[in-house]
N, C-alpha and C positions, 0 to 999 in steps of 0.2 A: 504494500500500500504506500504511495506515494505520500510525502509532507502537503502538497497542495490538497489531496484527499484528505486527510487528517484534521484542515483545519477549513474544509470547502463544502458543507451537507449537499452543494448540488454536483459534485463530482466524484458523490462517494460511489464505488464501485459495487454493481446491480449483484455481482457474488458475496458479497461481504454482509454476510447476516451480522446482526448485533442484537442483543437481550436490553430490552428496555432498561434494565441498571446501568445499563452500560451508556447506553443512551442521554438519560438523565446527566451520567458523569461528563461526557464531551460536552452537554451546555453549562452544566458548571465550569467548566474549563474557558471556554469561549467565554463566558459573561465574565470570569474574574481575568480576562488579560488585558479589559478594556481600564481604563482611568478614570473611572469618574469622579462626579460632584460630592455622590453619595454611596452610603454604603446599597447596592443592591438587595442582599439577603445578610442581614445581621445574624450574629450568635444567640439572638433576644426569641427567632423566628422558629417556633414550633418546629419541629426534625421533618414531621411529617409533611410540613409543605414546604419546605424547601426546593427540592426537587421539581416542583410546582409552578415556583418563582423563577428557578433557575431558567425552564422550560419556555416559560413567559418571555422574561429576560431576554434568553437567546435569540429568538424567534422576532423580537422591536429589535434587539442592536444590529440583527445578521439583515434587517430586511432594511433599514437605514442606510448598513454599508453598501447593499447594492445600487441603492437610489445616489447615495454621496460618493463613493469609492471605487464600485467595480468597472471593469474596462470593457469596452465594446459599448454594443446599443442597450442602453440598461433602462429604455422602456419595455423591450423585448423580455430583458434578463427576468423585468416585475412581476411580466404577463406568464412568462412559464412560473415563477415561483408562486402565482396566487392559483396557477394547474396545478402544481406540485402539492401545495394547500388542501384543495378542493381533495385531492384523489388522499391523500392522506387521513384526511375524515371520512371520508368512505371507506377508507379499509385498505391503502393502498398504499402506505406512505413507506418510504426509501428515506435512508440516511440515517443519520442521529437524533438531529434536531426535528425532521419531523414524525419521527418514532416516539418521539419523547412528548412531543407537542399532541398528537393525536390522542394519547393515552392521558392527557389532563383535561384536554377538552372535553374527552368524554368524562372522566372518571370525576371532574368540575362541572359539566354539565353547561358548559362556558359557549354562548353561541359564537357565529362565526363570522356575525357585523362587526365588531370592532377588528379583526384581526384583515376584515379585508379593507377597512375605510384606514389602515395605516400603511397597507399597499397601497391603496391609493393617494395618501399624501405625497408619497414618494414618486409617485406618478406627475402628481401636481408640481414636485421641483422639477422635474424636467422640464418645462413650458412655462411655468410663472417665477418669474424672478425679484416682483414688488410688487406691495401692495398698496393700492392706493388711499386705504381706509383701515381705521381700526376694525371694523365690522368685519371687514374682508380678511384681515390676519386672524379673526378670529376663526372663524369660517375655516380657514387653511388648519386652526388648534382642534378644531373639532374632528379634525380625519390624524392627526398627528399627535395630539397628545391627549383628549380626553378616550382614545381608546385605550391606553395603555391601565386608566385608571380600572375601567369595566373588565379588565380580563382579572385586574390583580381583587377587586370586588369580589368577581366569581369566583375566585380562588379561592378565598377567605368564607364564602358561601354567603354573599349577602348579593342582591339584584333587584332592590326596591329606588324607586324614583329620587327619593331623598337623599340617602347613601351617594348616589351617581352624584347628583346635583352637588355633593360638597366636594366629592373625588373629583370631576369637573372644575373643579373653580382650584384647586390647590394643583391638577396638571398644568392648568393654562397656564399659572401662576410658575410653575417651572419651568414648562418651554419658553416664555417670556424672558425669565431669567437667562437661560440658557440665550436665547436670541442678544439677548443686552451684553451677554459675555464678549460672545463672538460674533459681535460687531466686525472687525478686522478680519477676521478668520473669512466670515462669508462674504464680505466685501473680495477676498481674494478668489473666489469663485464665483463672481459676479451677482451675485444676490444681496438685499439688500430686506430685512424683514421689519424695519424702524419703516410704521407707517408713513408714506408720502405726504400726510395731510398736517401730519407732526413733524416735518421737517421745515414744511414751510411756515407751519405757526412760529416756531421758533429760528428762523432765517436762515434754514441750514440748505445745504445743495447735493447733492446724491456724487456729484462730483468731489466734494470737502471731503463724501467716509470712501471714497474710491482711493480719495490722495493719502488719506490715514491726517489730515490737518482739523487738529483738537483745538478748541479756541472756546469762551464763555458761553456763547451760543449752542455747543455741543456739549455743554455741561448743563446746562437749564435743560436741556430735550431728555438726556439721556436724568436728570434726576425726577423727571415728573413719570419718566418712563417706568422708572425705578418704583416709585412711589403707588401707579396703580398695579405694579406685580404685586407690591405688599398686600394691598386691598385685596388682591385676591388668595393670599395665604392667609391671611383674616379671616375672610370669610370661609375658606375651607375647612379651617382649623377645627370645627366642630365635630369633624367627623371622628378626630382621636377619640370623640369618648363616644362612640357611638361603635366602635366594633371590641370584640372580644380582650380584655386586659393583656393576654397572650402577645398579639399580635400589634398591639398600641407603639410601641419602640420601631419596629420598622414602619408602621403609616407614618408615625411623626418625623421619623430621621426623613420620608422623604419632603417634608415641610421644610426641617429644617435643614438640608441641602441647599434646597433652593434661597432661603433665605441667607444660609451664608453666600451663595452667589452675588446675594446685590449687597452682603457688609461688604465685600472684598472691590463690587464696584467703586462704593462709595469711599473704600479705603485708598484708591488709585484716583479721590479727583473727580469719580466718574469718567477719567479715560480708557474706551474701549476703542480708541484708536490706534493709538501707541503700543498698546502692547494688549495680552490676553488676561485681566483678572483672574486668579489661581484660590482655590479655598486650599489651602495646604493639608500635610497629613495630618498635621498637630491637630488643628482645626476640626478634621473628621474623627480623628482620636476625641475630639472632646465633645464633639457632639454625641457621639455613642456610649459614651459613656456616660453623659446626662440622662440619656433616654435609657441608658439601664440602671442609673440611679432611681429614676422615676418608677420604674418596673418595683425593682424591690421596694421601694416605698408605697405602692398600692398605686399609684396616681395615673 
């Protein structure tokens, strides 16, 4: 078996049976070699859904990477991975990750709107590059990041309108953040997700975050920008107490991810031109550790 096999579910070879443990293990693998903001699957996280998450996990970062990263035509690459999908939930699924994915869908009972409205976001970066309105980026949050809330819901076994509506409001609030991060970042792949309508309220030019030129102007945008992510991890926040004590420390750490994303804006100025805002390890060391401080204190 090749190394590009080993770390590619759509080039895993059609001989190479694998036992769902096994399965499970390779999205573990895959999900913890990425960097992120947050911890993914904390130590706080029941054993038994792990595996769950992992599955989850793997299936948002692997289908990202093909939209942001893989080479050739990767509206095509989407179009066979949401077959690849489909035939997987049917009873048919090849590879690791969707060995592994198939077996939580069902065994979570997790339908299979959200997992295709996040192919299709990635769909949608191929063709849209700005948006002209807040309404409209949101729009775009709705296939890209309040589905990841509904799968991880399903997991946990909740699927009432309420629940969504606060998981909703604390994703947007992350991809927001994430977007305010990497300003620069998608500026270099020509996208630009700082609504159009909020550029020009505050005098800013699509041209200034192409040049990476940071000035007052792109400190006033980027802090009100700042300011309605919070609003939305405000308003989500409710849902910590609304699902089981068990699993409280991983819903909150992913709040409080996100929110260390915009201290770290606001610790750099508010410049996301100049360079990429970082939550460092300490940082995510201390936030986990709050949230399992919380834990053992009942809270």
């Amino acid at each position: 078996m090749s190394a590009g096999a080993a770390a590619d579910p759509r080039r895993w070879p059609a001989e190479r049976a694998i036992a769902p443990r096994e399965a499970y293990r390779w999205c573990e693998r895959y999900a913890r070699r990425r960097d992120e903001n947050f911890t993914v699957v904390s130590l706080f996280l029941p054993r038994s859904l792990r595996p769950h998450f992992f599955a989850v996990y793997a299936f948002c970062r692997y289908t990202d990477d093909l939209g942001d990263e893989a080479e050739g035509d990767r509206p095509a690459l989407l179009d066979a991975w949401e077959r690849d999908l489909r035939a997987a939930v049917a009873g048919e699924a090849r590879g690791p990750l969707l060995i592994a994915l198939a077996r939580t869908i069902a065994r979570k009972e997790i339908p299979l709107d959200p997992f295709l409205r996040l192919i299709e976001a990635n769909r949608m970066d191929q063709r849209v590059s700005r948006f002209a309105t807040y309404d409209d980026l949101l729009e775009y949050c709705r296939h890209s990041a309040t589905p990841v809330g509904e799968m991880v819901l399903a997991v946990l076994g909740y699927r009432d309108a309420e629940r969504i509506a606060l998981a909703d409001a604390t994703c947007i609030g992350l991809q927001l953040a994430n977007f305010w991060q990497d300003v620069s970042v998608d500026a270099a792949r020509g996208r630009i997700y700082l609504p159009l309508e909020d550029l020009r309220r505050f005098g800013c030019a699509e041209a200034q975050i192409a040049e990476g030129r940071f000035d007052e102007r792109f400190r006033e945008l980027m802090r009100f920008e700042v300011a309605r992510a919070r609003a939305l991890f405000a308003r989500g926040r409710a849902l910590e107490g609304r699902v089981a004590r068990s699993v409280r420390p991983d819903v909150r750490l992913f709040r409080l991810g996100g929110e260390a994303i915009l201290d770290a804006i606001e610790a750099a100025g508010y410049d996301t031109l100049g360079a990429r805002p970082r939550v460092t390890r300490a940082m995510k060391a201390r936030l986990a550790l709050g949230a399992g401080a919380r834990l053992a204190a009942g809270r």
